[in-house]
N, C-alpha and C positions, 0 to 999 in steps of 0.2 A: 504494500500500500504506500503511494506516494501522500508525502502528508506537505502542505503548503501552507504558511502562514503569513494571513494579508492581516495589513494596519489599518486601520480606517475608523473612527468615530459613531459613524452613523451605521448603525447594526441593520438597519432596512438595507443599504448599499450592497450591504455583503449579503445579504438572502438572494437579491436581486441578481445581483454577477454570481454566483452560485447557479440558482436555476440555469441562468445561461449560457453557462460553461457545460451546465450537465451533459447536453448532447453531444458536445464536442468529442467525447469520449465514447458514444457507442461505434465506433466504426468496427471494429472487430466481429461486430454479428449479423449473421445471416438477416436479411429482412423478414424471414420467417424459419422459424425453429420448428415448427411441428417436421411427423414423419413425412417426406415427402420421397416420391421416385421420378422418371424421365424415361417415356419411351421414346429410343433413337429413331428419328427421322431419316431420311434421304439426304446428304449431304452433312450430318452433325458432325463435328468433331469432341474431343474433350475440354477444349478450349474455347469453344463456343458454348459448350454447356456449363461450363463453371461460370466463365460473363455473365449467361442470363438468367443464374440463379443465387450468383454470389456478387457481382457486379467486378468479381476480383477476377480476370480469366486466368492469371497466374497458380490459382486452386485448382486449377484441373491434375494436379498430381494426388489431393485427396479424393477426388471422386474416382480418379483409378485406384488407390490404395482401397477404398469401398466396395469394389468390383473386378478383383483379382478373378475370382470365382468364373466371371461372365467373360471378361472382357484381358485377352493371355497378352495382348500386344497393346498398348497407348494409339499407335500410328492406323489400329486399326478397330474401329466399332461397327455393326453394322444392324439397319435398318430391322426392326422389330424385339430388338436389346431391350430389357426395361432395366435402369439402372438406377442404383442408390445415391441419393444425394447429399452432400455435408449436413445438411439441416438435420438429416433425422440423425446422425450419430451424433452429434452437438449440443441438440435436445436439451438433455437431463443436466449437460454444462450449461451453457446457458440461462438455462431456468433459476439455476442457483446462484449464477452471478447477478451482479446489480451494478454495471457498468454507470457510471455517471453518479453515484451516489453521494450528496453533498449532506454531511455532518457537522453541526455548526455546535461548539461548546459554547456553553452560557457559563459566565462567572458566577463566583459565589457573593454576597450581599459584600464579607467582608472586601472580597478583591474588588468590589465595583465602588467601594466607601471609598481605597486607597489607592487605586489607580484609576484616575481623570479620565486614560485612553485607554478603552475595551481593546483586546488583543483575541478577539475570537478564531479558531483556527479551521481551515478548511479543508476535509479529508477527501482527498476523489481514490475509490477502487478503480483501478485502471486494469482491464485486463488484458492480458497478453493478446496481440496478433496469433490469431492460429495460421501457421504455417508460416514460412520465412519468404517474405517478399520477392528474395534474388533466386530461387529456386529452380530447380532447370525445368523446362518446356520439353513438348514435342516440336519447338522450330531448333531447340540446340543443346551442348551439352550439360552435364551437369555443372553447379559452378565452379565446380574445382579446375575448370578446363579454363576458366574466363580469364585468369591473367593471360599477360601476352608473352612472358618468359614460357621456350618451349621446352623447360626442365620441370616446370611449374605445370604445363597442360599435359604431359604426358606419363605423370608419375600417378601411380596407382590411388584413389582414394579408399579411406576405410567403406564409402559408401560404397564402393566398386568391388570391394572385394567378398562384402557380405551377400551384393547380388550377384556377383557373377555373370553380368550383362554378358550378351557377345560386342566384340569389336564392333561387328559389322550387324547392324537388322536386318531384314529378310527383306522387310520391304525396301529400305534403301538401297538391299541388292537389286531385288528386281523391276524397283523404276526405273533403275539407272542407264540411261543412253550409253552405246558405246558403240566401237567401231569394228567394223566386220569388214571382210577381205571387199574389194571391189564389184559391182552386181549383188554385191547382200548374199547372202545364205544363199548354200549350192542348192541344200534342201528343205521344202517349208512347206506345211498346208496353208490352210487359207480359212478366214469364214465365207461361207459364202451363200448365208441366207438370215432369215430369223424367225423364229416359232413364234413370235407373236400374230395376231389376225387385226391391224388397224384397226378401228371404229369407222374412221373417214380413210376416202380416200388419199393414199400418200406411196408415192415409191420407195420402197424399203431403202434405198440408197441416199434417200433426204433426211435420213435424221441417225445423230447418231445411236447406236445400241445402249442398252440401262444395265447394270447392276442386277444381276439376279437373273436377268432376259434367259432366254430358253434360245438358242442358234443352232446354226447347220452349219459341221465344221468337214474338210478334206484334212486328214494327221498326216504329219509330215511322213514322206515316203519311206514305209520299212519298220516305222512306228507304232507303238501300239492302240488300240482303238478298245482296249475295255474299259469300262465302267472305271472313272477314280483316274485315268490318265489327265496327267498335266500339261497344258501346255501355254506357253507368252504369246501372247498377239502382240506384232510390232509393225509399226510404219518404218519408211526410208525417211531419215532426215537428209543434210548436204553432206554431197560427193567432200571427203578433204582431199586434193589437189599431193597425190603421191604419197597418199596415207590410204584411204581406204573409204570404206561405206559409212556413216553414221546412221545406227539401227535404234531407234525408239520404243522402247515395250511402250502398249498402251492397256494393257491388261492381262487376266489370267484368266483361261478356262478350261472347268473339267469334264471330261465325258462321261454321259449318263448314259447313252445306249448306241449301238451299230449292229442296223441289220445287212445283208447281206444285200447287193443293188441299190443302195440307197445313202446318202451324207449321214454321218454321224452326228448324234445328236450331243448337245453338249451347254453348260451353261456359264454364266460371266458371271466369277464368284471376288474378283476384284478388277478395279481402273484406275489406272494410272493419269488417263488423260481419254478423249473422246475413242470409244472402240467404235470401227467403222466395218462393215462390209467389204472386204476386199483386203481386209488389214491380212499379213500374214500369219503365221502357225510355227516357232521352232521349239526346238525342246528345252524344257525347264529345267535349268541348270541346278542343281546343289547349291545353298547360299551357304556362305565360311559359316564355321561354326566352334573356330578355334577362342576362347578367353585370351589369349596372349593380350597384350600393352606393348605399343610400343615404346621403344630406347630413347632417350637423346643422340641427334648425330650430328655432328659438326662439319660441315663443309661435304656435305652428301655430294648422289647426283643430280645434275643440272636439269632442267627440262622448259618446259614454257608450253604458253596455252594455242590451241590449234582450235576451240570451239567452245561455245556457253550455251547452255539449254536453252532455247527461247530466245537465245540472243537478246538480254536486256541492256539497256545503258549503263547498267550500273549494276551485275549482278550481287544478289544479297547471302544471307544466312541459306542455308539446304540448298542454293541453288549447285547445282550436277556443271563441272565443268571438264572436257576433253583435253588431259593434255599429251604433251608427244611422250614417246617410249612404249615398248608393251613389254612385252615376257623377257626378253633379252634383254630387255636393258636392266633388270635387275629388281625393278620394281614390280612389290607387291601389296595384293588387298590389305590392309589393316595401315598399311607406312602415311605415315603424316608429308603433306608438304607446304613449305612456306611461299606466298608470292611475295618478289619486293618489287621496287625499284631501283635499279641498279645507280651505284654513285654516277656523281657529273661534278663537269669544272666551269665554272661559272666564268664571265668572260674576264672578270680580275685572275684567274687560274687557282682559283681557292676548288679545293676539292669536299664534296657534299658525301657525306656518307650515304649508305644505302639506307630505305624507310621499306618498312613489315608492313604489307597489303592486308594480308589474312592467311590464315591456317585453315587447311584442305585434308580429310582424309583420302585416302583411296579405296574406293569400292567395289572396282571394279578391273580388271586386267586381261587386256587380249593379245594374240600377236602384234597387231596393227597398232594400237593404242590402250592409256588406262583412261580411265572416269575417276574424276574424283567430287569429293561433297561439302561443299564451304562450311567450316564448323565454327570457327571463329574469324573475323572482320574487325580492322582499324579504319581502313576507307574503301570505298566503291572503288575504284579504278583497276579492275580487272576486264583484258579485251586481248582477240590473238596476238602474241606474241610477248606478253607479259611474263616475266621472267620467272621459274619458282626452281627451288632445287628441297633436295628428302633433308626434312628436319627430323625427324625420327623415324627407326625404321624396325620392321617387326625383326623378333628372335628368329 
């Protein structure tokens, strides 16, 4: 209990700035405590359902601790979830506290005889913020990653070692753009329909596919077509110019049935970005599933950027950016790397050290190229040919 004590004469004054300090101190609770749940919509995240239930969307790490049970992955919830909300575990806290409480001592006859000036003292219960403000997200890592010293982001924390996170998540694996030999995939199916029946008329080719949708797939050649096969739908992004293909997953689907003379039937059990009709079909690769951390490296190898997902002006946090080297060069999934800006000499010939852009896992590695996933950011200015070399590199 923070306890405060104001001087003031006129004892009304202090009742008064009392009440109106009370509320200043309810910010730590939910605007409603009773039991409450959230059934997931179409498009929810966890971050959006902490906003518009707690106003705090940085709480979205207590409504996953609520929903272990339901909900295995953070990155992913899906439509008809019903999920637990902070409010009902809070409840009986809550209830019991009395945030904003103003306590006002009254003198006794003798101390009001001897002292001209009341000294009444004002007690506010403050209660603690539930959950830590700087807490990590699903847009980045946890905070132990957030300094910019890379001895500092890549040292194991005690929270890390209690979960035993992987390196790399599944799905970060399998959004991730990357680069394939020239012409794309020797071998691929295709969707090449959709089990739904319109209401209105529309050509199955004007809109994209949904979550859940029911399609008509061809499995890549040689493939198998039972029940529980997996596989990536990926569009062509751009040709790199004596690199290779850039290959897009736009989603996952698994086979429900194959009859014999007929497309296999099959459904969109996640999306990456808009799944289309004519998208292709390769085979779902294994995602890393090693714990390792990587090392600090000092003066690793060099590389620089060859492509940015979506090509933004100024990519941010998670964005997926291609850069050169693949399997030969030595680089692998889980190795961190730094972009900077390399020194210059200014026209007096004063030499400018080099400046830290941001810190990049790698998630991805092929012949042709790796993909990596912006994890931490000092400034925007990453674009091809922006310089990055391995700040730390797995065991």
């Amino acid at each position: 209990m923070t306890r405060m004590t104001i001087f003031r004469s006129n004892r009304m004054a202090i009742a008064v700035v009392g009440a109106l300090m009370a509320p200043t101190f309810a910010f730590g609770q939910d605007s409603t405590v009773t039991s409450r749940t959230h059934l997931v919509r179409k498009g929810d995240t966890l971050w959006d359902i902490a906003r518009q239930y707690t106003n705090d969307p940085h709480r979205w790490k207590q409504v996953y601790d609520l929903n272990t049970a339901t909900v295995h992955d953070p990155h992913w919830i899906y439509p008809g979830e019903r999920l637990i909300l902070p409010g009902a575990a809070f409840a009986a806290a809550d209830a019991t506290a009395a945030p904003g409480r103003v306590e006002l001592t009254q003198p006794t006859k003798a101390e009001a005889a001897t002292e001209p000036i009341a000294e009444p003292t004002v007690q506010l219960a403050m209660r603690t913020m539930d959950g830590a403000l700087d807490g990590p997200t699903v847009f980045r890592r946890a905070a132990i990653e957030r300094p910019r010293a890379v001895l500092t982001r890549v040292r194991e924390s005690q929270a890390q070692t209690r979960v035993a996170a992987p390196t790399i998540r599944p799905g970060e694996f399998y959004a991730a753009p990357y680069v394939e030999r020239a012409g794309g995939p020797p071998n691929a199916g295709r969707i090449v329909g959709s089990g739904d029946v319109p209401g209105i008329p529309l050509t199955e080719s004007e809109r994209p596919l949904q979550s859940h949708e029911r399609v008509f797939i061809t499995v890549p050649p040689g493939m198998s077509s039972a029940a529980g096969a997996r596989y990536v739908s990926v569009r062509y992004g751009p040709t790199l110019e004596g690199v290779g293909q850039v290959i897009v997953p736009t989603g996952i689907v698994v086979v429900e049935r194959a009859q014999p003379g007929q497309a296999v039937e099959a459904r969109i059990v996640a999306r990456f970005e808009p799944v289309e009709i004519g998208n292709e079909l390769v085979v779902m690769e294994a995602a890393p599933t090693s714990v390792a951390r990587p090392t600090a490296q000092p003066n690793g190898t060099r590389t620089s950027v060859l492509w940015t997902y979506g090509e933004p002006v100024l990519p941010s946090l998670q964005s997926y950016v291609v850069v050169a080297g693949g399997s030969a060069s030595g680089l692998r999934a889980g190795d961190q790397i730094t972009f900077f800006r390399e020194r210059r000499t200014t026209a007096d010939g004063i030499v400018l050290p080099e400046t830290e852009i941001a810190t990049a896992q790698i998630v991805r590695v092929t012949a042709q190229g790796s993909t990596a996933l912006i994890i931490d950011q000092s400034y925007g200015s990453i674009e091809p040919g922006t310089a990055a070399r391995v700040s730390a590199k797995m065991p």
